[in-house]
N, C-alpha and C positions, 0 to 999 in steps of 0.2 A: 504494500500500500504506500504510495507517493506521501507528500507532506499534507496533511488533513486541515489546519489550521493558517494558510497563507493568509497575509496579511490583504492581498488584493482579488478578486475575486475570479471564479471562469467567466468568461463573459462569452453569450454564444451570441451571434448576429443573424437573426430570422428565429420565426417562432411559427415554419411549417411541420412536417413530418419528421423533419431530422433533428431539426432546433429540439423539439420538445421533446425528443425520444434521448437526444444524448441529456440536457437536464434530469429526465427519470431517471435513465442510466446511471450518473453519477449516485444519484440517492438510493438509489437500489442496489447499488454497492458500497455503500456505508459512506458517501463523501460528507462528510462535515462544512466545510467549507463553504462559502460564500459562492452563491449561481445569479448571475445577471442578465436575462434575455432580453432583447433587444429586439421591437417589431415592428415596423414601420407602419403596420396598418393599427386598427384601433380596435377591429373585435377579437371578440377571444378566440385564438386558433383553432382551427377548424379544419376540415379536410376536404381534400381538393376534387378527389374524384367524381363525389356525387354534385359538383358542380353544371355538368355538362350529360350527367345520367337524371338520378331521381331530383332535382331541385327543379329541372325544367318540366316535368311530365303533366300533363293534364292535371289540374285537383290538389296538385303537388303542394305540401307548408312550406313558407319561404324559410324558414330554419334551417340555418346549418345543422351538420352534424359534426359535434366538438371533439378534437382530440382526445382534452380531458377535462372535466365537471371545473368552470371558473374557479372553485373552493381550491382546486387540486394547489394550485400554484401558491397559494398564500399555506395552503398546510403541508406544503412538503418547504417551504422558506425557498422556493424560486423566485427571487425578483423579476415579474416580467415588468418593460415599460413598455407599454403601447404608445402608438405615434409617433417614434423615435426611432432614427436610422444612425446607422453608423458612415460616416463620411470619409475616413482616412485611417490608418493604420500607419502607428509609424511602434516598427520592430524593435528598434535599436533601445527603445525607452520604455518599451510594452504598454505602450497605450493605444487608445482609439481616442477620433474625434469625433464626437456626435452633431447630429443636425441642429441641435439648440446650441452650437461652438463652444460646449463643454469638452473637459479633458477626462477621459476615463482609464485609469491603468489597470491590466489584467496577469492574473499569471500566470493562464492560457489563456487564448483565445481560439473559439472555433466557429468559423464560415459554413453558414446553413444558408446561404443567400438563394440558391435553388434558382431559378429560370423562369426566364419571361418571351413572350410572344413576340414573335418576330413580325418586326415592323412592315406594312405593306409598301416596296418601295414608288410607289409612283401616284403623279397628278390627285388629286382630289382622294387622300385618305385620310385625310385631316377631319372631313366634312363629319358634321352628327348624321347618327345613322350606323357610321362605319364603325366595328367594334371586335378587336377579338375578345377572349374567355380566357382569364387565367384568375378571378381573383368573388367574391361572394356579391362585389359591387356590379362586378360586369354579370353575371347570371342574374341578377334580380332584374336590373333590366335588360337584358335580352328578355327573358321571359314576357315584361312587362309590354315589349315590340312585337313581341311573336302571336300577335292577333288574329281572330281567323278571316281568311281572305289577305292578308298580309302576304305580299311579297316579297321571297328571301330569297339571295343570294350569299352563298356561301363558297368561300375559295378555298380550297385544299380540299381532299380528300382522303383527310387521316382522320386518326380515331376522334378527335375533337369535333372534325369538320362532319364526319359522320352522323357522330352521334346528336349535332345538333342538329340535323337535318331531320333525323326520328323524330328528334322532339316536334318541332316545329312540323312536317307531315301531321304529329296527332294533334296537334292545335289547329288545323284546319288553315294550315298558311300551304301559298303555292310557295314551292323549293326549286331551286337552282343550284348545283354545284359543278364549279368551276375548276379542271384541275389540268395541270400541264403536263402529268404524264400521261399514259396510256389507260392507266387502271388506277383503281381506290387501294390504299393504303400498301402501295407499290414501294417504300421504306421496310416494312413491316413483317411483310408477306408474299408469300406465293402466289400467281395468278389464278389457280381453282380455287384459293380460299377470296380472292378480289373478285372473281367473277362471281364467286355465290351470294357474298355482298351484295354487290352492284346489283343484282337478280333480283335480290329481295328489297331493295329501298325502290326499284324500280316498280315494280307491284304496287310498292304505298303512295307510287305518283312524284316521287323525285327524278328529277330529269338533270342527265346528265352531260357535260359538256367536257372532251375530254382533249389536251394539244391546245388546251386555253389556254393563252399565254395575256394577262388583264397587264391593261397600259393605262388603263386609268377608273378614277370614279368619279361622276359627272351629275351637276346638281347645283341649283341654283342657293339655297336656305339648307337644302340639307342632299343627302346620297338621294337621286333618283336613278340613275344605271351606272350599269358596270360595264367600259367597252376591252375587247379584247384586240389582238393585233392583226387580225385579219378583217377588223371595222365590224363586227359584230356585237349590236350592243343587248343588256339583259335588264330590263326595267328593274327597279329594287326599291321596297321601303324599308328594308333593313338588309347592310352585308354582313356578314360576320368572316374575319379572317382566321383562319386555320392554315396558316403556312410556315409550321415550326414553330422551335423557339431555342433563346441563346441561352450559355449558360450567366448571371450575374458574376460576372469574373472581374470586376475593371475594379473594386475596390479593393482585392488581392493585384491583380496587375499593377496599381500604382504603388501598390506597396513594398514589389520586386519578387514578388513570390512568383515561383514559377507556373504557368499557364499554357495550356494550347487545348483552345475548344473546349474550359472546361479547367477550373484548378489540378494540377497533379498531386497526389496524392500515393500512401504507399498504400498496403495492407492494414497498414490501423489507422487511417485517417489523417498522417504526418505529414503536410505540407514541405518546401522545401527551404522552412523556417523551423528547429523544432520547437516552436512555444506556439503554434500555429497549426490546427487540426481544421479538418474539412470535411461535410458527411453530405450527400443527398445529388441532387439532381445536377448542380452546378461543379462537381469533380470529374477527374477524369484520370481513371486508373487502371492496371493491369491487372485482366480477367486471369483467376485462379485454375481458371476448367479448361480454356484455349491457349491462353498467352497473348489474346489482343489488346490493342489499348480501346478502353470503349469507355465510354459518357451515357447512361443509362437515366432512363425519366420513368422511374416507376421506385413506386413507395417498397415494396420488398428491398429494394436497392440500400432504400434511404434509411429504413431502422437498421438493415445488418451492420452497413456502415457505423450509424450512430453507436449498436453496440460496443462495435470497432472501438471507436474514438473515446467511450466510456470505462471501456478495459484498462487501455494506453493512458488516458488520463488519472485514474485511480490504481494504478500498477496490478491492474487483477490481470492473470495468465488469460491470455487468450485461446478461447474455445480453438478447436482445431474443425472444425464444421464450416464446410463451404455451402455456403447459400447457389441455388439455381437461380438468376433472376426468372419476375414471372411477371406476366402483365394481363391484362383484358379490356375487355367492351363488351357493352349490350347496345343492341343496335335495332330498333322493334320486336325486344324479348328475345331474339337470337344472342346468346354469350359464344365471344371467342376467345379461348385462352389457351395463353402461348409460354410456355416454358423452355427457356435457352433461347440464346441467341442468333438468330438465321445470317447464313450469308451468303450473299446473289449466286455464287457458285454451288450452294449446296445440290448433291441430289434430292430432288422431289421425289416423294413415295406417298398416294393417295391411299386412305383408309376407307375404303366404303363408296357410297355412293353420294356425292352432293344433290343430287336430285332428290335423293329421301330428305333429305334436311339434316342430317345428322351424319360427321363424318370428322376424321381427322388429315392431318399431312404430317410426314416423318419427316425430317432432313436429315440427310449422314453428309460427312465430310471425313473423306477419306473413309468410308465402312463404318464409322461410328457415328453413334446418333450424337445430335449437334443440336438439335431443339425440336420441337411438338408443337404444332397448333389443334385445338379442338373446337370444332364446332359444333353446339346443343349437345354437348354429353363430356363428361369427364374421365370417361374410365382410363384413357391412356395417359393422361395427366399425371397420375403418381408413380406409375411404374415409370416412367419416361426421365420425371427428375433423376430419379434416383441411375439409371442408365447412364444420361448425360453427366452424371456426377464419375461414376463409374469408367466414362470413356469406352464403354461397352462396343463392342464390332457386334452390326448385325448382318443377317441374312436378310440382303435386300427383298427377295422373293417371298418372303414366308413375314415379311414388313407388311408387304403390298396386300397382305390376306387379312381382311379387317376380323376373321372368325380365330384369329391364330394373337395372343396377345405378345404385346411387347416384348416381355420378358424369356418368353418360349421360344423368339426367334432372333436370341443373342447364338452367337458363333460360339463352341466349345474354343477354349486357349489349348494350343499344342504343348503338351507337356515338356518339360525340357528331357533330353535323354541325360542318364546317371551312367555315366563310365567308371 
């Protein structure tokens, strides 16, 4: 156990999924010490997912849903400040500067800055109207826009942009979605699992526009169309952008901490300052299972991490347990979820039939499975982590047999010969 009683406190900066998970974490392993969160917004933390799933749906309470119970933070002696951001970092002295031009010293500090939507870049996206989703302010109103008979226009065709299309389909708004590759969530996934999408949003009347490449948004007081580059314009009272998002890195970058796409970071959260820890959506570090460098936006991500950083900070042995990351969507009551990391080169190996509605994709890389998507059913879901964990070689043929499960159709290992 590190020093219990510093004089100056951890001070974490954001008070999303990871902020709040490494604060427990400490307490949860006995920290005594001084906890300082830091959050630029004013409500009490809350979680992001059901932002762009159940907060829009028909009937839906505008309530979020809280990390942890308001009480939690005053009875575990977490100092959070709402409305307060952190502005600079200067290492040398272990302080930060905050947005009311206070000095704060720490004797860690950890970056939960997490990620924000990527700006539309061109002509008229300034106007009202135009809006993406990353925070409890922008879902209330969206929702508030999403009227029936309301025209949407929607850009990207990722899990965001998806899923707000659902919503807005069951509010009786006409849908537009605009995307400049070929297929929906073409980052993500495989094209049978983009085409069964595509399939199914197209049935609830969304219409898609696909080689969209938008040059602007055009509107006199507010957004009325979206044109694209081939002079095609899409009437709109409301756009919403789904075309990414970056990591919050520029308050470590001015600080000299090292960055690309993303803070780098080790295996327990070690910036490349060691009084400076990193956990969640805004790092970028080497995968345990491949060896890639990758930048993940999914909450599994952001607690293992936190644990991470909660270990390292409080000198507790770190578990030896590798986490799968794992991600989803629900997309007009269709769930797909995806365990490991796909990569465009993988081999594709279909489970079933997607015309039934229910099916999965395998991907191996090099013989071994490498990630799982499932759609309306889980059953290869857990055998599949644990494979990908495993590095397992399978029998591509006996993959492709959706009646043959996962685990039945790993490869025996060649014994080694004993001389």
């Amino acid at each position: 156990m590190t020093e219990q009683h510093p004089v100056h406190p951890v001070i974490i900066v954001g008070a999303g999924h990871a902020g709040v998970a490494v604060a427990a974490g400490l307490r949860v392993r006995g920290w005594t010490g001084a906890i300082t969160m830091f959050d630029e917004e004013h409500a009490v933390p809350y979680e992001r997912p059901p932002l762009s799933k159940e907060l829009l749906k028909p009937g839906a309470p505008e309530q979020t849903t809280l990390l942890r119970k308001e009480t939690y933070y005053q009875d575990k002696d977490i100092h959070r400040v709402a409305g307060v951001g952190v502005t600079a970092i200067e290492p040398a002295a272990r302080t930060v500067q905050l947005s009311d031009g206070t000095l704060q010293p720490y004797h860690q500090l950890v970056l939960a800055t997490g990620s924000r939507a990527r700006d539309l870049p061109v002509p008229g996206a300034g106007l009202p109207g135009v809006q993406a989703l990353r925070s409890r302010d922008d879902a209330l109103n969206l929702k508030r826009a999403l009227v029936p008979g309301a025209k949407v226009v929607i850009i990207g065709a990722g899990y965001i942009g998806l899923e707000v299309a659902a919503a807005a389909v069951g509010l009786g708004c006409s849908v537009t979605v605009l995307e400049f590759q070929d297929r929906v969530m073409s980052r993500v996934t495989s094209e049978p699992v983009s085409r069964h999408f595509e399939e199914l949003h197209r049935t609830q009347g969304v219409r898609f526009v696909f080689g969209a490449a938008v040059t602007g948004v055009e509107g006199t007081m507010k957004a009325e169309r979206v044109r694209t580059a081939d002079g095609s314009t899409y009437d709109a009272d409301v756009v919403v952008t789904g075309i990414g998002v970056l990591p919050n890195q520029e308050l470590a970058e001015r600080a000299g901490l090292d960055c690309a796409d993303g803070i780098l970071v080790d295996g327990s959260g070690r910036t490349s300052d060691p009084h400076i820890f990193a956990a969640g959506d805004v790092t970028r570090f080497t995968s345990p299972i491949d060896g890639f460098s990758q930048r993940l936006e999914c909450i599994q991500n952001a607690m293992a991490q936190a644990e991470g950083v909660a270990d390292a900070l409080t000198g507790t042995p770190a578990g030896t347990k590798t986490e799968v990351p794992w991600f989803w969507t629900v997309q007009h009551g269709v769930r797909l979820q995806t365990a490991g990391v796909r990569r465009p080169d993988d081999d594709v190996i279909v489970r079933g039939t997607p015309a039934d509605g229910k099916f999965s994709v395998a991907y191996l890389r090099d013989g071994r499975l490498a990630a799982v998507d499932t759609v309306a059913g889980l059953s290869d879901f857990r055998p599949a982590k644990k494979l990908i964990l495993d590095s397992a070689r399978l029998d591509a043929e006996l993959v492709a047999n959706p009646h043959i499960g996962l685990a039945d159709a790993v490869v025996p290992s060649t014994p080694v010969p004993v001389h």
